[in-house]
N, C-alpha and C positions, 0 to 999 in steps of 0.2 A: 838435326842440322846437317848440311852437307858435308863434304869432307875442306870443301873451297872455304866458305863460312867457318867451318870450325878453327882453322887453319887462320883465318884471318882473324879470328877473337884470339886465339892464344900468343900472334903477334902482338897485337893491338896490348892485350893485358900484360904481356912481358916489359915491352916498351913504356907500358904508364909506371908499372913496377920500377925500373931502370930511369925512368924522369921523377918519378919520386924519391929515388936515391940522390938524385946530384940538382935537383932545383930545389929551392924556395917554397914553393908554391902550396896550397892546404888542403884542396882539392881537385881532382880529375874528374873528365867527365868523359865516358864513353856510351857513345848511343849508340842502340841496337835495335830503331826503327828498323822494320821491313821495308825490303827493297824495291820494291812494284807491287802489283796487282791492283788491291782495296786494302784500305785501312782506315778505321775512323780515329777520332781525335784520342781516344782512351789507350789505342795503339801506339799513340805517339810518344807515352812516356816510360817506352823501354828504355831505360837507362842505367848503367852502372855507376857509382860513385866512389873515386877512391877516396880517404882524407888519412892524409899525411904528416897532419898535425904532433899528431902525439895525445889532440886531446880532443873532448866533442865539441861538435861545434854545432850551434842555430842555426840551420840555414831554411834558405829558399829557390825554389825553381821558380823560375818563368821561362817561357814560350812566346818565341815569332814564328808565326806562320805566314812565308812571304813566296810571293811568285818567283820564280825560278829565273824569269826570263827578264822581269827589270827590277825586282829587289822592293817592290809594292810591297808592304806591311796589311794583309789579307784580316787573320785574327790572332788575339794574344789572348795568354793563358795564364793563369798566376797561382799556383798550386800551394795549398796549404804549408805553412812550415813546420819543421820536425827536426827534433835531435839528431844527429850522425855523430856513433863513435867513432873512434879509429879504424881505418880498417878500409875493407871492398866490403860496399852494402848494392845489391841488386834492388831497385826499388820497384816496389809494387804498389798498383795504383790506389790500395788503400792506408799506406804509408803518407799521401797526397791529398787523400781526399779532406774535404771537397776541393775542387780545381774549377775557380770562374773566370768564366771564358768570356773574351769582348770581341764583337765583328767589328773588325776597324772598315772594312770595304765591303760591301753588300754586292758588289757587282759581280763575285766569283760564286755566289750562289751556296756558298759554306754557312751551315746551321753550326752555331753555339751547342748542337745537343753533343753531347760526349760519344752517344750511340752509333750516329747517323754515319753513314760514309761519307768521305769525301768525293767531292765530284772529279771525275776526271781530268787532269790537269799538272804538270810537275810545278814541283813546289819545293823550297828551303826551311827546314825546321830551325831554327837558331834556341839553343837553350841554353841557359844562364843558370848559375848557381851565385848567391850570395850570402854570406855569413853577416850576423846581427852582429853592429859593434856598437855599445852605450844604446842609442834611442834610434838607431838608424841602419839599414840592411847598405853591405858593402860588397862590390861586384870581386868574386875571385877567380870567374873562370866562365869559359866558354865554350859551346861546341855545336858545329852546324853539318847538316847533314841533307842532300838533294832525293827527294823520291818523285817515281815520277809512279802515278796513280792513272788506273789502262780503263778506259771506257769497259764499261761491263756491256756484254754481247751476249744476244737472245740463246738458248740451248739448240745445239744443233744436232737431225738425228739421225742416230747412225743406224737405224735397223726399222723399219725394214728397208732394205734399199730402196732408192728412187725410181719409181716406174714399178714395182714391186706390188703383187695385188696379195691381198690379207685373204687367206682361207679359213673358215667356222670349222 
């Protein structure tokens, strides 16, 4: 990681540290999507989670995947749920798995596959955590995050130069 990046995870983590001290609240949610280039949807769920509880909890993620530019709901994602002790858990996506995915609008040209990149275009990830209460998941927290995703460009080539003739 860079030193700028880094720099901004250990505020970021002090800060959830220091909100878990003096709120309420059972869990934090810190995303650590990538910030441009490419990224497919399985990228999407770098996330950190605090829980503050004291004790474990059921929960669950879900995911909006919305355009940036008017807040359109693109596709959603609903990721398997799992126990969280107390604690900071970095989850990995087979913590989640399986995660089914719904195209709510077809017209941005995003595939359901986990794999695939997304297409170029910035976009709002909104992720939700929710804890199981009696027969029913209940929302505790929220976190949304803007990436903007850069058209992929042919290879360009630097050698031999331009006008430059190849000798055997």
């Amino acid at each position: 990681l860079s030193s700028v990046r880094k720099l901004r995870y250990l505020c970021t983590f002090f800060l959830l540290q220091w909100a878990a001290i003096t709120s309420h609240a059972q869990v934090f949610i810190n995303l650590q999507i990538p910030e441009g280039g490419t990224c497919t949807l399985n990228q999407l769920w770098a996330i950190t989670l605090t829980n503050t509880s004291g004790t474990a909890l059921d929960i669950k993620l879900d995911l909006n995947l919305m355009d940036a530019s008017n807040g359109n709901i693109i596709l959603s994602g609903n990721a398997n749920p799992f126990t969280m002790q107390p604690g900071i858990k970095t989850i990995q996506l087979n913590d989640i798995t399986p995660v089914q995915y719904n195209v709510v609008n077809s017209f941005y040209g995003i595939s359901a596959n986990p794999a695939v990149l997304l297409p170029a275009g910035t976009y709002t990830a909104c992720f939700s955590v929710s804890k199981f209460v009696g027969e029913l998941y209940e929302s505790i927290g929220e976190d949304c995050q803007t990436i903007a995703i850069e058209p992929l460009s042919p290879p360009i080539l630097s050698l031999p130069e331009d006008q430059t003739a190849i000798d055997n």
